[in-house]
N, C-alpha and C positions, 0 to 999 in steps of 0.2 A: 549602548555605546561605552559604559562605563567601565562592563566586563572587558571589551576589544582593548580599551587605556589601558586596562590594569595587565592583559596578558603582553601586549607590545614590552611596557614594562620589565615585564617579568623574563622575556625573550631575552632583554638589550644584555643581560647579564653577559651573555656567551656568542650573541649573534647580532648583525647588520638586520636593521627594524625600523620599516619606510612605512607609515599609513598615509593613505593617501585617498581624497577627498574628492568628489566628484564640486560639489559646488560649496563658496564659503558664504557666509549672508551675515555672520556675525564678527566683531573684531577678537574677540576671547573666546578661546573652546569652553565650552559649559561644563565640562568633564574638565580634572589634573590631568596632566600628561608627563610623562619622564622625560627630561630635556635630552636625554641619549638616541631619543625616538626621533629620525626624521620626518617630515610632513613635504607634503606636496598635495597643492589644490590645481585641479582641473581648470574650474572655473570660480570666476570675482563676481558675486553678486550685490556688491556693495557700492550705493552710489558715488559714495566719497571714495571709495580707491582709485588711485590714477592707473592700475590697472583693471577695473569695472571690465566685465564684457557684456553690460547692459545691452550696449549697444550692436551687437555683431548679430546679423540678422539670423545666423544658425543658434541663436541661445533662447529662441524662443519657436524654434522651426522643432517637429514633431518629430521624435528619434525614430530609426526604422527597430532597434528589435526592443531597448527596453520598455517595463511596459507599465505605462500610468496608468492614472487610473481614470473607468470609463466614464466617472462623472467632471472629470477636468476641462476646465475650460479653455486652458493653456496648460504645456508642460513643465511638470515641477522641474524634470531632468531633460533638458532640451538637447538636438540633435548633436550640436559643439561639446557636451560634454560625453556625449557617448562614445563621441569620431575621438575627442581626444585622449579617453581612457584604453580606446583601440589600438589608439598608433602607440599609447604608454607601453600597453601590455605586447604589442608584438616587438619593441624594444628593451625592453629591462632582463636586464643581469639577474633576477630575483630566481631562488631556488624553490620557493613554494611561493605559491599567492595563495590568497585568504580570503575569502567574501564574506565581509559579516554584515548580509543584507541579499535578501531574498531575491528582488528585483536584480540586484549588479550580479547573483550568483547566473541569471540567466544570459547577462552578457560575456560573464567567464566564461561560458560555454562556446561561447562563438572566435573567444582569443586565439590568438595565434603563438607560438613557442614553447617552448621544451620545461618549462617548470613545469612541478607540480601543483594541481588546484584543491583548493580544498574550499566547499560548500559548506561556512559555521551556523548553523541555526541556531537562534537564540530562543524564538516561540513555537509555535504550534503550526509548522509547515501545512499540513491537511487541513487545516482552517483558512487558509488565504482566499480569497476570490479565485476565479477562474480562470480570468487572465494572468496571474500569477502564479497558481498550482499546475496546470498544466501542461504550460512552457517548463516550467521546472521540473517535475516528476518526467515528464515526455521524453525532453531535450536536453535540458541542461545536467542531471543528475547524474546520467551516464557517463556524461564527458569529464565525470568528475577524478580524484583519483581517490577522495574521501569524502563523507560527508559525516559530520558530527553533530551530535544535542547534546543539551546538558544532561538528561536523565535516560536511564536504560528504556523507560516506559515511552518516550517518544522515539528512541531507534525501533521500538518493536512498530509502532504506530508506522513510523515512515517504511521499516520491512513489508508490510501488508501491506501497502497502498503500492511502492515497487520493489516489488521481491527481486528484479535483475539488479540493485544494487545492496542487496544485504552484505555482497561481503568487504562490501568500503563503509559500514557504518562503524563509529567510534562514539562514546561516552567522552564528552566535555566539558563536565562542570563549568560555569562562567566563574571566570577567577576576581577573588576579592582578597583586599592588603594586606599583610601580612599581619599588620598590630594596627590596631584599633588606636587615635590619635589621642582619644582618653576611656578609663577603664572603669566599669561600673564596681561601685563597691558592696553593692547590693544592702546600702542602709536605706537609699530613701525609697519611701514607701510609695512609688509609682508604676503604672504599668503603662508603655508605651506602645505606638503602632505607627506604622507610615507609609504612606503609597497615596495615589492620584486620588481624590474621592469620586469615585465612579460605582455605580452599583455593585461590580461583580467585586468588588473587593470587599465585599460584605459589612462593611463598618456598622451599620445598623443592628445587624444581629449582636455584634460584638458591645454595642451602646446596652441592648436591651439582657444581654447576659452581665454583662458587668454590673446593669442596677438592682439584678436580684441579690448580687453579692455586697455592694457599695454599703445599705446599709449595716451591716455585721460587721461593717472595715470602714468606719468614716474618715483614718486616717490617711487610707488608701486612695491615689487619687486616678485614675485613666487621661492620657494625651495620646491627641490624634493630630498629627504633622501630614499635609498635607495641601491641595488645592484640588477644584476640581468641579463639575457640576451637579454631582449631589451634596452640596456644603449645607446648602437651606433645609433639603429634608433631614439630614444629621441633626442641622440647628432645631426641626419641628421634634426629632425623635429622642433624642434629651431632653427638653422640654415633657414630651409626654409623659415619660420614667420617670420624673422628676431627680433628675440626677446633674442639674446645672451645678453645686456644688462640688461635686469629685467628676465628671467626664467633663473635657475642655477640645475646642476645636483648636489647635495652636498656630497654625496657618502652613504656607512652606515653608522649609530650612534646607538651605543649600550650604553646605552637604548637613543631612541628617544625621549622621555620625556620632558628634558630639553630645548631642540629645539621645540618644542610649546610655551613655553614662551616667542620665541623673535620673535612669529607671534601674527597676530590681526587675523586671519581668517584662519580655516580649509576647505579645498577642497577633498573630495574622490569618482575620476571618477571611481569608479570598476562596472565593470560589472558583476561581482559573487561576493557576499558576505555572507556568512553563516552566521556571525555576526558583525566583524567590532571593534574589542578590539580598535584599533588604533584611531578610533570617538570616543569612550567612554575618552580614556584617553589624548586626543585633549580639549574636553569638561571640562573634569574635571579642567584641565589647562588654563581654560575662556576665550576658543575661539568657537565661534558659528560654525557652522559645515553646508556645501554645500553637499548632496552625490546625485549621480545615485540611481535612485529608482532599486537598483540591490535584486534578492533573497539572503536573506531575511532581512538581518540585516537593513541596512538603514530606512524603513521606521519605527521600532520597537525600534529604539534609537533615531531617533530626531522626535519632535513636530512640525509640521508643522507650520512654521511663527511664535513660538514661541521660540525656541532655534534655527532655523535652515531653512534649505530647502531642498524639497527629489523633483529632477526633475527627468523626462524620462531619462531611459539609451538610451543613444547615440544623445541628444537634446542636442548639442553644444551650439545653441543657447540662449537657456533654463541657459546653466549650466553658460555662459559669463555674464546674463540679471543679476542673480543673486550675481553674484560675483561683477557685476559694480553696485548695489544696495547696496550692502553692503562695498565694500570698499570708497562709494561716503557717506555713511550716518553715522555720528560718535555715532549719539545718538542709533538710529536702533542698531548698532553693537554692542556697551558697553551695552544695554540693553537685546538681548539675550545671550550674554556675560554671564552674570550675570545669566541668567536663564537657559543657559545650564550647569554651575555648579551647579544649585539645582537641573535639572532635573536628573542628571547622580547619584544620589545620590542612588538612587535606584536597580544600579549594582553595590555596593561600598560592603566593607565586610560585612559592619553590616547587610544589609540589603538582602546579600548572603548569611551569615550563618544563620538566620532566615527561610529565604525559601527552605536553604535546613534542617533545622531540622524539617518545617514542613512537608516538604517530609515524611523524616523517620516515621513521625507520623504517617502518611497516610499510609504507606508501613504495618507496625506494625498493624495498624486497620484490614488492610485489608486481612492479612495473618491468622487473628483470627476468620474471617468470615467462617464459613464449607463453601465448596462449592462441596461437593461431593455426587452426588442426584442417585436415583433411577428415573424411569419413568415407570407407569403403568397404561397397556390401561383397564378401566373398562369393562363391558359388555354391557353398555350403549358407550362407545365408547369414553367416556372421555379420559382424559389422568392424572394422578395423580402422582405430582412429591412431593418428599420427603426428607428434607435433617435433618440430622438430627444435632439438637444443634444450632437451628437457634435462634437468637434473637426474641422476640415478635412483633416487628416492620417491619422486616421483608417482603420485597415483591419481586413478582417472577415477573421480566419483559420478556417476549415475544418479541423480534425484527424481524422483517422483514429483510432477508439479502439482499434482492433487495432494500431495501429503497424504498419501492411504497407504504406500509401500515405503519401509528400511532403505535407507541408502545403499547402493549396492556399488562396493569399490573394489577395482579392481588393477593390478600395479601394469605400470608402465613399463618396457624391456627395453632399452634402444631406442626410447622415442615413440613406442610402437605400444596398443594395449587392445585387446578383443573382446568385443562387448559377444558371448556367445547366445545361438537365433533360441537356445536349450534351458529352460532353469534355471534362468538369470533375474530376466526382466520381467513380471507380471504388464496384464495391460495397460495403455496406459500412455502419458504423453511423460519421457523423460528430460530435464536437463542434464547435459557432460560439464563438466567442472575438471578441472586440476588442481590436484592438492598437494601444494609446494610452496615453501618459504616461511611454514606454520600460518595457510592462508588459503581458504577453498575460492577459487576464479574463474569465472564464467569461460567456455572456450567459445572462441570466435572462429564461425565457420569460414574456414579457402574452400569451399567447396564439397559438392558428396555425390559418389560415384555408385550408379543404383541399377546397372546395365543386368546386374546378375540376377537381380529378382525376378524379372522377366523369363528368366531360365528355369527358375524354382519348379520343384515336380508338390503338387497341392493333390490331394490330403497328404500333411509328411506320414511315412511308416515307421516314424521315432517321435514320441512325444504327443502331442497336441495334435489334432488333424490343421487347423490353422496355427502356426509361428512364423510370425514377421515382423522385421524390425527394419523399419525404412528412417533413413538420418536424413536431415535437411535444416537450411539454415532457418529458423525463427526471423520475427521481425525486425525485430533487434539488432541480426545479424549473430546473435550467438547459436551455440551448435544443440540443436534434440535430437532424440531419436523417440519417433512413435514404434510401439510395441505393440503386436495386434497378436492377442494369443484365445484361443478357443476350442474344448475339446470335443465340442461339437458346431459345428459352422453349416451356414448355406451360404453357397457362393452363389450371385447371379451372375450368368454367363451373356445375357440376352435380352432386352426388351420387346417387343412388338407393339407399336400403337397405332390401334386403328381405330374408326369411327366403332366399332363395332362392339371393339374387343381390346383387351390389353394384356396379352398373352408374356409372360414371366419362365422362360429358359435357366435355371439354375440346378446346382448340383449338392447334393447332399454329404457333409464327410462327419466321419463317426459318429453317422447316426444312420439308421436303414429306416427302411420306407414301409410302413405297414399298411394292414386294410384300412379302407376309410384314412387316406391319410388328404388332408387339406390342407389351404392356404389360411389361416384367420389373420382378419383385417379388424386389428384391435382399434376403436377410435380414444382420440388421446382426452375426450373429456367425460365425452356420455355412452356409457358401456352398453344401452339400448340401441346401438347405434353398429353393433360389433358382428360382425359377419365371415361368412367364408365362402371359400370357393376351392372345387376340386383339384385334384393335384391328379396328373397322369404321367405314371414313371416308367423312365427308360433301365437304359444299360448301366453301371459303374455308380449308382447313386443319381445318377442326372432325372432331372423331370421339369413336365411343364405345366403350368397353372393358369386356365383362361378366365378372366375377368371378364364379366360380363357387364358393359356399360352402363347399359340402361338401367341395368336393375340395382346398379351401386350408385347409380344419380337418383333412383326414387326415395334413395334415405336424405339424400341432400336441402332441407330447407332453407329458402331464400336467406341471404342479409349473410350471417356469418359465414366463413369457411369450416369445413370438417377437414380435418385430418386424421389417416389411418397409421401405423403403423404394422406392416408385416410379417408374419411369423409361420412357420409351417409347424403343423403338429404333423408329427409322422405317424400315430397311431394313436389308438385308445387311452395308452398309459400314459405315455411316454411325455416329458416336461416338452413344452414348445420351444422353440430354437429361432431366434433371430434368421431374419433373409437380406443379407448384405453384401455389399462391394468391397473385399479388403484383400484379394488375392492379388495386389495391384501397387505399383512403383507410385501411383498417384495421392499424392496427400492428402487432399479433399476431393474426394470422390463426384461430391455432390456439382465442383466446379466443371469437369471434362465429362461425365458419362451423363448427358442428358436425350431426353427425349420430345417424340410431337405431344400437344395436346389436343386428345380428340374432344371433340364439343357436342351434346346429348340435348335432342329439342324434342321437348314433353308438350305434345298438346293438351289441352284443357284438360281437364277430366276430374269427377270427383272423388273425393277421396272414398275408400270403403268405408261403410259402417261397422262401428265396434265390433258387431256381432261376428264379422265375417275374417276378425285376426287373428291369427292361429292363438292359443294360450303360449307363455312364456314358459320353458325348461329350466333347467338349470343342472351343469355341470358340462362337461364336453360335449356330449350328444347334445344338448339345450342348444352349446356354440353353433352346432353345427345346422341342425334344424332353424338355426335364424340367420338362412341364406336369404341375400337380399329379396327373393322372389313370393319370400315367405312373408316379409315385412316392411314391404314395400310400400309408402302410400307414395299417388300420386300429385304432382305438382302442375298445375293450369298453366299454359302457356309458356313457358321457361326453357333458359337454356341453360347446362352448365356444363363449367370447361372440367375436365377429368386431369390432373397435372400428377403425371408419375416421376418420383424423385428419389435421390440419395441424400435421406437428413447429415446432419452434420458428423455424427457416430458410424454412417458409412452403409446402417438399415435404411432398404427403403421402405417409402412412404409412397401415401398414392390420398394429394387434395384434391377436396372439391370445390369450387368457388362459380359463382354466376358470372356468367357472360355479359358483360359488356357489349 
């Protein structure tokens, strides 16, 4: 809350600056606030105020979107404060709003009006419960027009978790005052530290490094400002170092501030740190600063060897070598002294309100950019995407969302840019982007027009025997185009399922059909298990391949499923080649092209004895000689269902599972 004070602040210089409070329960804000700043509270949760809304039966009625928490017994933020920060936000004049709180950032999302939003995280967003992450990362994120962290290393964190909003992530430092209210002179011989006392702020290690040094330095004293519920074992773990002399528990100090000036050295053992306000304004107050190289702040606010040192979290060692380095060297220490006040200068207000109006500016560009595109497949097989009211400069990037392929951009003419079906795209799931306003933006699908692919002549006689590029709108609503490229392909034209048999109609392109050419039924765990079946070829590459039931259910043993995967080898030599659905307008194949499942009932019977099973081969003739007929045992009384499908990649498969 403190960082939000200090940047409102830092705003008022140039700009109209309202925060505004969902519920009040105390009569003084705990935090200073600039009196330029106005305030406005939702709700009075104060008995003594004559405005109270103790009593309004909606302050304790259960909100419909924000979201408490699941072990609450009543709500912290009741239905009346949610309804009233609704009807605020779909009224105010405000040209950005600000959420700095994880929870209200998922009610921005549901606001109504034309400002811009901006989602401020201060901690570690992918750490929240699930009720929180969710809704957020899901719903509210997208709605966003920015979202910022203090350090680059939690924009990458929140990139990976959702990559459809990387290109609204910004760097925020939490902003701290400009000058320090008093300034350390770096004589007296203290080293200080401050924060909640809670395990992950490591103070113990910090205890038990300082009293290897303490003796060498008895003039030297350690203070710990704080409160919290590991006080007592702090209190057992000085005691055990015997270091009750120079380490002191000092209690809280509100504001801690002032207490940096009667140190020469800051120390902060945390092991989690989002950012670390309390270095910053350590720093500011001219003391060079030690931390645990903890996520993420530490290493993103001190220079290494320049203002500071960032050691291993939990290298005791590390953290004592450093602290006796610097409480042993006056010049060393008064000298990044010195240089961690200039360095911190750069989270200070001026230099806060700056980066964030260049924000806004950025937000503002980029909301100006169209980004709402058609996509149309040519008769040639192109893909022609169009937005309309594009800038001239304008260009259309292509992303790989595997991140295995270059970005591939290509410029805009009139609104107009051709993703071509030739040499472009590798396979592959692409995202379209526009790149305009010095700012790459997701395009949002109007629609994609895919009548021509149907038309397409397969095998092409230029390139690849399979090139297709079919666009469609994502979940999301933004625009991809799948790439389906292969220079040797089998297309299935056909299934057959019968109790009998399951007969496979496909066509072969650039690749021919040689002797002994088969189906192999690779199974996806136990390669004992891998089988074939003959291939009988037609005209133009086409052929047909009968599976014989029975004897692909006698590999099947009870309890688990087997699954195959499909592949024709077309001869002796030749590498095997996937047998799949992708000559097709249909996005997931596996959803439209389905079939019957015939059901196979094995009466009793016992299994062979060892002696009677062919020996195992190895190499393609091996594959082939362990046709089901060859290694088949029999299964007593059972039935199993045969289930031929198109996996997700568009190859079919063919499970087997027991009946029911």
């Amino acid at each position: 809350m403190s960082a939000i004070h200090n940047l409102a602040g830092a705003l008022a210089d140039h700009h109209e600056v309202e925060l505004v409070a969902l519920r009040r329960n105390r009569d003084q804000a705990f935090f200073p606030l600039d009196p330029r700043v106005k305030t406005t509270v939702l709700t009075d949760q104060r008995k003594h105020s004559h405005v109270s809304d103790l009593d309004d039966p909606l302050n304790e009625a259960w909100p419909l979107i924000y979201p408490n928490e699941p072990t609450d017994k009543k709500p912290w933020v009741g239905r009346l404060a949610e309804k009233r920060l609704l009807e605020y936000l779909a009224t105010t004049d405000a040209d950005v709003v600000v959420s700095n709180n994880p929870k209200i950032t998922i009610l921005l999302a549901y606001a109504e009006g034309d400002f811009l939003k901006v989602a401020m995280e201060h901690s570690r967003p992918a750490q929240y419960g699930p009720h929180i992450r969710d809704a957020r990362f899901r719903d509210a994120y997208p709605k966003m027009d920015a979202i910022t962290a203090p350090t680059p290393d939690e924009l990458e964190t929140i990139a990976r978790h959702v990559p459809g909003v990387s290109h609204m992530l910004a760097a925020q430092p939490n902003c701290i005052p400009a000058h320090a209210s008093q300034m350390s002179t770096g004589e007296n011989k203290v080293v200080v530290t401050a924060g909640v006392l809670k395990a992950h702020k490591g103070f113990d290690d910090l205890i038990e490094a300082f009293s290897t040094v303490a003796p060498r330095h008895p003039d030297w004293s350690l203070r710990i400002y704080g409160a919290g519920p590991e006080r007592g074992a702090l209190r057992r773990k000085i005691d055990e170092t015997g270091s009750n002399n120079q380490v002191f528990l000092m209690g809280p100090a509100t504001p801690v501030t002032p207490e940096f000036a009667k140190a020469s050295l800051f120390v902060l053992p945390s092991r989690l740190e989002a950012f670390g306000n309390v270095t910053v304004e350590a720093m500011a107050a001219g003391l060079p600063a030690i931390c645990y190289d903890a996520p993420h702040g530490p290493r993103n606010i001190i220079t290494q060897g320049e203002d500071g040192y960032v050691v291993p979290v939990g290298d005791k060692e590390a953290l004592a070598e450093h602290i006796e380095k610097l409480i042993s060297d006056d010049d060393l220490r008064r000298k990044m002294a010195s240089a961690a006040v200039a360095n911190v200068v750069r989270f200070q207000e001026a230099a806060t309100a700056e980066r964030f109006e260049k924000l806004v500016e950025a937000m503002r560009a980029r909301r100006a950019v169209p980004r709402t595109a058609t996509a149309v497949v040519t008769p040639q097989g192109d893909v022609r995407v169009r937005v309309d009211g594009l800038a001239v400069d304008a260009e259309l990037v292509c992303r790989d969302t595997r991140k295995k392929a270059a970005d591939v951009v290509l410029p805009f003419v009139g609104g107009e840019a051709l993703v071509p079906t030739l040499g472009k795209l590798a396979e592959g799931d692409w995202q379209l982007l526009v790149r305009a306003a010095g700012a790459e933006l997701p395009l949002r699908s109007a629609g994609c027009d895919t009548l021509h692919i149907l038309g397409l002549e397969h095998p092409r006689t230029e390139g690849p025997a399979l090139s297709l590029l079919l666009p469609y709108a994502y979940t999301d609503g933004t625009l991809r185009v799948q790439s389906r490229v292969r220079a040797q392909h089998v297309e299935v034209a056909a299934v057959e399922a019968s109790a009998a048999s399951i007969v496979v109609h496909a066509a072969a392109w650039g690749v021919g059909l040689g002797a002994g050419s088969v189906i192999e039924a690779v199974h996806r765990k136990e390669a004992d298990k891998n089988f074939t079946f003959p291939v009988k070829p037609g005209a133009d590459g086409r052929f047909t391949a009968t599976l014989d039931n029975a004897a692909a259910a006698r590999l099947h043993k009870g309890g688990a499923e087997d699954v195959w995967d499909l592949w024709l080898l077309p001869d002796q030599k030749s590498p095997r080649v996937r047998v799949c659905k992708l000559a097709t307008d249909v996005l997931v194949p596996m959803d439209v092209f389905t079939f019957p499942y015939p059901v196979v009932r094995s009466p009793a019977a016992p299994a062979p004895a060892a002696a009677e099973t062919k020996p195992k081969a190895t190499g393609w003739r091996g594959r082939l000689a362990a046709a089901p007929t060859a290694v088949a045992t029999a299964v007593g009384g059972t039935a199993h269902e045969l289930r031929p499908y198109f996996a997700s990649n568009g190859q079919m498969s063919l499970k087997i599972v027991d009946k029911k």
